[in-house]
C-alpha positions in Angstrom: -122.0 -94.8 67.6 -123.2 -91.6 68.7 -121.5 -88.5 66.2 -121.7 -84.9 66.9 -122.2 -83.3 63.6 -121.8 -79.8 62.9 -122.4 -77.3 60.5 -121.0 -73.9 60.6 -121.9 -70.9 58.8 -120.5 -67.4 58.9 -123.4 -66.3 61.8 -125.2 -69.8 62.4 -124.2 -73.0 63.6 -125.6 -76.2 63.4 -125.3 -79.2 65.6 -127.2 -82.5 66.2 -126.3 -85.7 67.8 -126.7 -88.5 65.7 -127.0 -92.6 66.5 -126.2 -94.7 63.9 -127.0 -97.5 65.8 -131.2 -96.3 65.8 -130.3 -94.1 62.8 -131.9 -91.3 64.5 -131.2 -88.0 65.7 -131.4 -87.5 69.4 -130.9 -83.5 69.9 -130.9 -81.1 67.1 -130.1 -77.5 67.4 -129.5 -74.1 65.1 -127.5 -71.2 66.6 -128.6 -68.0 64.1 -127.7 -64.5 64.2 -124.3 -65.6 66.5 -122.8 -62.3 66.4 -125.4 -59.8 66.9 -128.7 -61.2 68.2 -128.0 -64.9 68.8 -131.1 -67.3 69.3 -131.6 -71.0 69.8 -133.8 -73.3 67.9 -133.6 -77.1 69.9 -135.4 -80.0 69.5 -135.4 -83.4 70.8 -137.3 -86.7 71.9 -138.5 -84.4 74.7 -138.8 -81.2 73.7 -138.6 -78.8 71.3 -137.8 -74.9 72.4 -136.2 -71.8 71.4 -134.2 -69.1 73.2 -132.1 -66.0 73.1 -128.3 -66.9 73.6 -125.8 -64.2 75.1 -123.2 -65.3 73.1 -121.1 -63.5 70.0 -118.9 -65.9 68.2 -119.0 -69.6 67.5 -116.0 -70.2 70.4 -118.6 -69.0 72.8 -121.3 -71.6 71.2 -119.2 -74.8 71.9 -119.0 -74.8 75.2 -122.9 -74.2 75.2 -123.3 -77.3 72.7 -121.5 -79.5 75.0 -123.7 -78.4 78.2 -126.7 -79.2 76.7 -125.4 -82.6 75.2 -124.5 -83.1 78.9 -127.8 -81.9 80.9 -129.8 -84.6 78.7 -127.7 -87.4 79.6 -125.9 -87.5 75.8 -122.5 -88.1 74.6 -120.6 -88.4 71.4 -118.0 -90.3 70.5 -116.9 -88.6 67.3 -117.4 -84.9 65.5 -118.5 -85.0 61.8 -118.3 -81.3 60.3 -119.6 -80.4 56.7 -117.2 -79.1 54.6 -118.1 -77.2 51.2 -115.1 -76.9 49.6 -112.9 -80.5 49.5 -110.7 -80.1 46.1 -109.4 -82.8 45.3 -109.8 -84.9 48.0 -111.9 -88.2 46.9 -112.5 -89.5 50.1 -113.6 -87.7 52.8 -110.5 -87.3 56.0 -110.1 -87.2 59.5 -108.6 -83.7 60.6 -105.4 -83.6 61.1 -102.5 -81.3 60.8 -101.7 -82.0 57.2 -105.5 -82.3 56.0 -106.3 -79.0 57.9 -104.0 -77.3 56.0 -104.7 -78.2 52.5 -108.1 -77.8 53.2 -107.7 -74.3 53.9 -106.3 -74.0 50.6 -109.2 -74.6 49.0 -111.4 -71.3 51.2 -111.0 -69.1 48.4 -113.1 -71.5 46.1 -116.3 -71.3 48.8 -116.0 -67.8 50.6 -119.3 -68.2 52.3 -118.2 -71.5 53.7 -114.9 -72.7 53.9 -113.5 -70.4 56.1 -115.5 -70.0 59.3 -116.3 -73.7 58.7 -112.1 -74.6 59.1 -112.1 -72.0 62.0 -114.5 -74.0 63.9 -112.6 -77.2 63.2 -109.7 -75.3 64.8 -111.6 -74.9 68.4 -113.0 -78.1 68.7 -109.4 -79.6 67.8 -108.2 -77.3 70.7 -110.9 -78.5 72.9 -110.7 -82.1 72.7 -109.3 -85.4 71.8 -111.7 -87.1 69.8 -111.4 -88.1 66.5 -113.1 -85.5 63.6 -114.3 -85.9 60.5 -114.1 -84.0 57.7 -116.9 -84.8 55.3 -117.0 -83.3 52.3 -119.9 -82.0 50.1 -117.3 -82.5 47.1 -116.7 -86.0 47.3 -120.0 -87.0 45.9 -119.2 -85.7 42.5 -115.4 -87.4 42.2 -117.8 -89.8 39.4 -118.3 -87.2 37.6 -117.0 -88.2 33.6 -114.5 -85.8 32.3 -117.1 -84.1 29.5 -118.7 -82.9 32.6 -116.2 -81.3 35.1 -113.5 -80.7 32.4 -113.4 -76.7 31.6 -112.4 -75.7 28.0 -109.5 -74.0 29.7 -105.2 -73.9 29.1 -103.9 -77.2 30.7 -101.7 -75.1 32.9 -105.0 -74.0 34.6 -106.6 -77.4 35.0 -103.3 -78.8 36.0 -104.0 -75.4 38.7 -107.2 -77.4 39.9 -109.8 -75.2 37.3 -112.6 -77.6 37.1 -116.3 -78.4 37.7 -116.4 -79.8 41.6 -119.9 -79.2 42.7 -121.5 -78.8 45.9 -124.5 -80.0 48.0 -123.1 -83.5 47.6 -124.5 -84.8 51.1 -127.6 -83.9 50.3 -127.7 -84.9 46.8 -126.1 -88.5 48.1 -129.0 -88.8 50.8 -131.7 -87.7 48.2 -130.8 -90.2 45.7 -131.2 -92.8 48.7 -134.3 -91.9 49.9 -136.3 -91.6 46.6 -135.0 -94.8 46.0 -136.4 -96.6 49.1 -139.7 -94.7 48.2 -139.6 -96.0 44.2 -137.6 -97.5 41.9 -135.7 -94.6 40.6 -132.4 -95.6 38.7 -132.4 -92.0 36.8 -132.7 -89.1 39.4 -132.3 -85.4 38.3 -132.6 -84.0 42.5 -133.1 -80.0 42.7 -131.7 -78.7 46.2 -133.0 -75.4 46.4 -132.4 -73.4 49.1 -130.1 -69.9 49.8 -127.8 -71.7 47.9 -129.4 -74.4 44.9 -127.9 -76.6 42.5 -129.5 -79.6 40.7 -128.0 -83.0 40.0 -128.6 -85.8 37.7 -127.3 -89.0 39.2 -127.2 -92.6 38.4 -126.8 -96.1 40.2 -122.9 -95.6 38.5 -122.5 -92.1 40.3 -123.1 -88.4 39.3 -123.6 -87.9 35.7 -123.7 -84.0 36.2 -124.6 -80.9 38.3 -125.1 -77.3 38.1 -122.5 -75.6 40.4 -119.3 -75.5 39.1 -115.0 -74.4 40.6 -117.2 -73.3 43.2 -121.0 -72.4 44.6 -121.1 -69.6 42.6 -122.0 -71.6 39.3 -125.2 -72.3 37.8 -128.3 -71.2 38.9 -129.7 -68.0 40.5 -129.4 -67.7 44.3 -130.4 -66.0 47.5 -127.8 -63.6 47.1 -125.7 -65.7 44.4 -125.8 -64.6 40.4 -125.0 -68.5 39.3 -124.1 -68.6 35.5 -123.1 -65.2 34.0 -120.8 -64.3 31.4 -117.3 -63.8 32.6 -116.7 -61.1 30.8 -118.7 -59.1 32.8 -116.0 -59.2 35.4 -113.5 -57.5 33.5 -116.0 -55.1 31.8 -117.0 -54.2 35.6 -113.1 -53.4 36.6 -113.1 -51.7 34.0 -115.8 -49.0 33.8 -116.0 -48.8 38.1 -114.2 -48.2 40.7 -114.9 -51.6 42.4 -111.7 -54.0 43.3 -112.0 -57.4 41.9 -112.9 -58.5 45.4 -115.6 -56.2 45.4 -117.0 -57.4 42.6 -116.5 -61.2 43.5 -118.5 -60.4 47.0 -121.3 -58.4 45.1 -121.5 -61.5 42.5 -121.6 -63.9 46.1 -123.9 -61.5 48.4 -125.5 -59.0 46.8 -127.0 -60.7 44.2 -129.5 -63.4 43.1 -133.3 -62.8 44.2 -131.7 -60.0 47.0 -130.8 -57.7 43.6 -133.7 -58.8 41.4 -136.3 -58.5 44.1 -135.0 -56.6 47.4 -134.8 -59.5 49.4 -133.2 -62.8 49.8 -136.1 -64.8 51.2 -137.9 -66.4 48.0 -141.5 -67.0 50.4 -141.4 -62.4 50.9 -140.6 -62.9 46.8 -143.8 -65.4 45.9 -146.4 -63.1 48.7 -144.7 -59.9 46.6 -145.3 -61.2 43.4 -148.8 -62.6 44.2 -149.4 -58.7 44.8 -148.3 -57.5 42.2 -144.7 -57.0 42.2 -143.2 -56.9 38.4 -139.8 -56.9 40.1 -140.6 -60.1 42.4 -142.7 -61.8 39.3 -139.3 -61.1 37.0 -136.9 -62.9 39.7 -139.2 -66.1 40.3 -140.0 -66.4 36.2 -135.3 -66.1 35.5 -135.3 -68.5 38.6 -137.8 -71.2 37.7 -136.2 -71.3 34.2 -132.9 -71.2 35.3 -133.9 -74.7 36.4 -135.8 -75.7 34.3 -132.9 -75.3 31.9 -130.5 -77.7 33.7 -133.7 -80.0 34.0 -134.1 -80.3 30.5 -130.4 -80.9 29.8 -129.8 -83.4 31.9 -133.5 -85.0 31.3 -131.6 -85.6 27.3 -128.3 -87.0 28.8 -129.9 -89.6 31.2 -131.8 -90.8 28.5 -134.9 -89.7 30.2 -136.2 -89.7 34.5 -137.3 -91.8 36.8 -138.1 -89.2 39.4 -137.3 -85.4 40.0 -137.1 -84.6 43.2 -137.7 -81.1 45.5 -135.5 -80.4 48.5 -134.2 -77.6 50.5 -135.9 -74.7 52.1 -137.7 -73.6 48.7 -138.1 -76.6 47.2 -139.6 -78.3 50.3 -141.8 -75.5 50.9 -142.4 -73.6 47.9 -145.8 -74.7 45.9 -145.6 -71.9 43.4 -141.7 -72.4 42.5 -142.6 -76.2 41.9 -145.2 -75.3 39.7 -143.5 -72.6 37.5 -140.9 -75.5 37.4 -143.0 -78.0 36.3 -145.6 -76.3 33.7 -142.7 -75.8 31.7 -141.8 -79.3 31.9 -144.9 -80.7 30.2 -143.3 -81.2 26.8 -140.8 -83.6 28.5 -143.9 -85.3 30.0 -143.9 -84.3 33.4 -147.5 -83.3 35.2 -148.4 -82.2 38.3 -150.8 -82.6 40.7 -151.9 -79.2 42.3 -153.3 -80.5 45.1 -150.6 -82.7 46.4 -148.5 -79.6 45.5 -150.3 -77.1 48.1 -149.3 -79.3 51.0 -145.8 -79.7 51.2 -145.9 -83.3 52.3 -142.4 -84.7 53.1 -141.9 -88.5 51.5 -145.1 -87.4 48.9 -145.2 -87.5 45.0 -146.5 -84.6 43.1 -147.0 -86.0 39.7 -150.1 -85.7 37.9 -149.8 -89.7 37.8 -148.1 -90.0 34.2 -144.7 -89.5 33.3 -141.5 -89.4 35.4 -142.5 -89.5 39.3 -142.3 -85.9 41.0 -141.1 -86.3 44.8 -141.1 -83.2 48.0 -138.7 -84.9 50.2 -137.2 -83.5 53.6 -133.1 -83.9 52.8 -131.1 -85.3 56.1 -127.1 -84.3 55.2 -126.7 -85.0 59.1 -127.6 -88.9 58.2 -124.8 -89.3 55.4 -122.3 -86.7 57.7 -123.2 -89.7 60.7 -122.3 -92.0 58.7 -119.3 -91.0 56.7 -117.5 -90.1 60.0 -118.5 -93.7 61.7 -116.6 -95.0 58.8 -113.6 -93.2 58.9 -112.9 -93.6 62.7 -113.9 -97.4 62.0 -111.2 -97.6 59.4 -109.0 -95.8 61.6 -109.3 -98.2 64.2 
C-alpha cells in the first residue's frame, strides 16, 4: 500500500510517499518558509532537487504535492498525518467528524503543532475521499506506569486530563526498532534532539519514562523552548510585568531555549560560536548537555542499567561536540566514547569507546511507523 504521509508545521510541510509493500520511500519532499519565501527540497529514486515555490499557505501546497505525485507516475491510496498532541486517545484514529473535533481539543496542549497540523487535515478532507490517518506521537507512551505520568496534582485536575503524555513517540517507537535490529538492546534510553528534544527510556514491555511532559514544553532545553522551569515563575512574571499570560506562555514556547541563551536557535551557529569564544554560546551548550545528561542518569538507575543510548534528530545526528559534552559526563555510569567514530556522523554506527553500554547515531524514519500505523487502520477498517 502506497500512504501519503504528511507532516505539517506552522511554515513547513512535509510529505513523502511511502510503500509498505518495499518498505521504502519513493518521493520525499519539505515545503519551508510557506508563507514568506517558500522553497522546495525533493528527492527521489531519480532525482534529488530544490526550488523556489510561489506559494503562501499550506492550501496552496496540496494541490502542488498531488502534481508532483502525478508527473512521476505515483499514487496513494491512504494519507497518514503526524499528530503531536493525541490526549487520551490510545490508539491512533482515522479522521472523522467526531475524532477531528476532540482532537482539536487538545491544540492548546501543543501550540506549535496541533493547530496548523488539524487545519491541514481540514483541506485534504475537503479535497478527497480517501481514508486519513491520524497517527499520533502520544500513543507511544499510553505504557507509561502511573509513578511516571501521574502529576502530584488535586484529582479534579487529573480527572481535567493534567498528566505526563509525551511527545516524539514515532520516533522514539522506530528508534527502539532499529537499534534493536542493529544489537540486542532490551534497555534503550533514545535522545531525539532536534528544535524540539526529549529523551526516552523504553523497554521490550513499553515506555518506562520520558522527558516532555502535559505538553512539548516539558523537560529539556529547546530551540526556542525553556523545558523544566519552576512554575512559579509564571505567576511571579504576571506579576511584576506587563505581559498577559499568553505572552508569557509564547515567550516560554518561542523565545526561549538556545534562541535566549545564545541569540540563535540553530545549535551548529551555537557550537562554531562557542568554538570562538562565545561565553554566551559555551553557557547554552554546557545547561543543554546537562539537562540531558540529567534525564540520562535517571533513567540509567530505573532501568536497572543500558543496553544502548542512542542519538537522533537534527543535533543529535549531526552534532559531534553535543554527543561528547553528553557523554564525558557519563563516564561514572560507564559509558566511553570513541572520538573518532564520533566526528563522522555515520547513520546505523556505534560511538562507544568499546566497553560499557553500546552508543548508537542513528537516522530516525517517523514516516516508516506513520506508513505503517495508517495501513493498519484502513486494514482494520476494511
Amino acid at each position: 500500500m502506497n500512504i501519503l504521509v504528511l507532516n505539517a508545521g506552522s511554515s513547513s510541510l512535509k510529505f513523502d510517499v511511502y510503500d509498505t509493500v518495499t518498505d521504502r520511500s519513493e518521493l520525499t519532499g519539505d515545503i519551508q518558509h510557506i508563507t514568506s519565501d517558500a522553497h522546495m527540497r525533493l528527492s527521489g529514486a531519480d532525482v534529488t532537487t530544490e526550488e523556489r515555490l510561489s506559494i503562501r499557505s499550506h492550501k496552496e501546497a496540496i494541490p502542488l504535492i498531488n502534481q508532483l505525485i502525478e508527473e512521476r507516475g505515483l499514487s496513494y491510496d491512504a494519507i497518514g498525518f503526524r499528530v503531536v498532541h493525541g490526549g487520551d486517545f490510545a490508539h491512533h484514529m482515522i479522521a472523522t467528524d467526531e475524532v477531528v473535533e476532540q482532537v482539536k481539543k487538545f491544540s492548546p496542549l501543543a501550540p506549535l503543532h496541533n493547530p496548523i497540523a488539524m487545519e491541514v487535515v481540514d483541506l485534504y478532507r475537503e479535497q478527497t475521499d480517501k481514508p486519513i490517518g491520524l497517527i499520533f506521537d502520544t500513543v507511544f507512551y499510553h505504557t507509561l506506569p502511573a509513578e511516571s505520568y501521574t502529576y502530584s496534582v488535586p484529582a479534579q485536575w487529573r480527572d481535567m486530563g493534567i498528566r505526563k503524555y509525551g511527545f516524539h513517540g514515532l520516533s522514539h517507537e522506530y528508534l527502539y526498532q532499529r537499534v534493536n535490529e542493529l544489537t540486542d538492546a532490551p534497555r534503550v534510553i533514545s535522545c531525539h534532539l532536534g528544535a524540539g528534544s526529549s529523551i526516552t527510556a523504553t523497554t521490550p514491555e513499553g515506555t518506562l519514562d520520558t522527558s516532555m511532559g502535559f505538553s512539548p514544553l516539558a523537560g529539556v532545553m529547546m530551540g526556542t523552548r525553556t523545558g523544566d522551569i519552576d512554575p512559579a515563575i509564571v505567576e511571579f512574571l504576571a506579576n511584576n510585568t506587563d505581559l498577559t499570560l499568553k505572552e508569557i506562555i509564547h515567550t516560554l514556547n518561542s523565545k526561549s531555549g538556545f534562541l535566549a541563551m545564545a541569540g540563535t536557535a540553530n545549535v551548529m551557529e551555537v557550537c562554531r560560536n562557542a568554538d570562538e569564544g562565545d561565553e554566551q554560546a559555551q553557557l547554552a551548550l554546557a545547561l543543554f548537555a546537562k539537562r540531558i545528561v540529567d534525564y540520562i542518569a535517571q533513567y540509567y538507575v530505573h532501568l536497572g542499567g543500558v543496553d544502548a543510548l542512542v542519538f537522533a534528530g537534527g543535533i543529535g545526528e549531526n552534532s559531534p561536540v553535543v554527543r561528547k559534552l553528553i557523554l564525558e559526563m557519563l563516564v561514572p555510569l560507564g559509558f566511553t566514547l570513541d572520538e573518532e567514530a564520533n566526528e563522522h556522523n555515520v547513520h546505523d554506527t556505534s560511538i562507544d569507546g568499546g566497553t560499557g553500554p553500546e552508543v548508537y547515531i542513528l537516522k530516525t524514519n517517523e514516516s516508516k511507523i506513520i506508513a505503517r500505523n495508517t495501513e493498519e487502520l484502513v486494514e482494520s477498517a476494511k
